[in-house]
N, C-alpha and C positions, 0 to 999 in steps of 0.2 A: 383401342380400336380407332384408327384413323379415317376408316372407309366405312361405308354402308354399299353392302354388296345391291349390284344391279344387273340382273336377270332378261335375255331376250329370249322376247317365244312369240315368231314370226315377229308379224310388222310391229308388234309392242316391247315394251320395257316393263318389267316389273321390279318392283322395290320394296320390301317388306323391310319396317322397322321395328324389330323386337327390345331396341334400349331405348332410354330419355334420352334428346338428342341435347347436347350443349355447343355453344355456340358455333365454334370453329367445325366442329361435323355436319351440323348442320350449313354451311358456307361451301363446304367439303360436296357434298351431297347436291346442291343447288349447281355447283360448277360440275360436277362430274355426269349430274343427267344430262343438263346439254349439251356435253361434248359428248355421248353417247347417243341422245338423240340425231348429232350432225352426223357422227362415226359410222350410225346404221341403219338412217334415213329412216329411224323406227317412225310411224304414224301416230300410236298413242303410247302415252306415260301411267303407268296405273302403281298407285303407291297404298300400300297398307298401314294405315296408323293402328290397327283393332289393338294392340300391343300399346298404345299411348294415353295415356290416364292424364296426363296433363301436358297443356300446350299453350307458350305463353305466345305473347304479342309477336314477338323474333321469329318463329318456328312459323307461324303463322304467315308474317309478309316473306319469307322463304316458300310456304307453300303459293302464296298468291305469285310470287313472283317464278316460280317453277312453270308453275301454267301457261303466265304470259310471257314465258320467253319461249317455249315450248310450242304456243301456238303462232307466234311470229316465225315458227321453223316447223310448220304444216303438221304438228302433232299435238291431239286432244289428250289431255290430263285428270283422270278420275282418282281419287280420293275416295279409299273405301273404310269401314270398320270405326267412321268416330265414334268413342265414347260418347254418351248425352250430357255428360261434364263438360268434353272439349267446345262440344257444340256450343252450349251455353259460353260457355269462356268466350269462345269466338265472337259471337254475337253481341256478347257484352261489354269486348275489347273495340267493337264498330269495322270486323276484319269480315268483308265480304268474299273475300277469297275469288276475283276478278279471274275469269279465263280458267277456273279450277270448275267440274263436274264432280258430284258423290253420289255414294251408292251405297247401300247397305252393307255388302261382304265382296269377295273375291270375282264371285260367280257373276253375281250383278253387274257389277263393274266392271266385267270383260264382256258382257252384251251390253252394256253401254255403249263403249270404245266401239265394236262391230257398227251397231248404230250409227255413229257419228263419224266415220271415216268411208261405212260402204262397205257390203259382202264383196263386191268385187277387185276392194283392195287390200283382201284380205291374204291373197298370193302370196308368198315369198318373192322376192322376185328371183333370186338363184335358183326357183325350179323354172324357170319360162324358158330357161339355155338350153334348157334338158328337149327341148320338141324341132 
């Protein structure tokens, strides 16, 4: 598997990763959110680790760095479903995950994203043609 599928519903992107990522997917993945954030002016980025048991230092400044390329291109990045392993990992690698929001589950994390972008940019905008 070369790719990690990337999902839009409205102004966001969603990302569910159900494998261990290795390096180059991970690189894969980093480059292809933002050009799908540019592609579809998505607002936020919402990525699922619940599926990630382990997450080294690499995986890590890919997510830190997801975020802050992400919000340098007007879109907020949440992070939902750590493990209390990764957490800890994270934490004790010194990896703050800069420009990254988290959330407990799926659910959480898409009234985050509402949150921090605005109910009223929540449109699509390809229905606004329609009046």
């Amino acid at each position: 598997m070369d790719r990690i599928p990337i999902l839009r519903m409205g102004r966001f992107l969603l990302v569910t990763i159900q494998i261990d990522l290795y390096d180059r997917l991970a690189t894969n993945l980093e480059s292809d959110l933002v050009q799908m954030v540019n592609k579809t002016g998505a607002r936020g980025v919402l990525i699922d680790i619940s599926a990630l048991s382990i997450v080294d230092s690499f995986m890590g400044r890919i997510l830190g760095n997801i975020g802050s390329m992400s919000k340098i291109m007007d879109a907020e990045t949440v992070v939902v479903g750590m493990q209390p392993a990764v957490a800890i990992t994270l934490i004790e690698l010194g990896l703050e995950l800069k420009g990254v929001h988290t959330a407990l589950n799926v659910e959480k994390g898409m009234e985050l994203l509402q949150e921090k972008i605005g109910a009223d940019d929540l449109d699509d905008p390809d229905e606004d043609s329609a009046e």
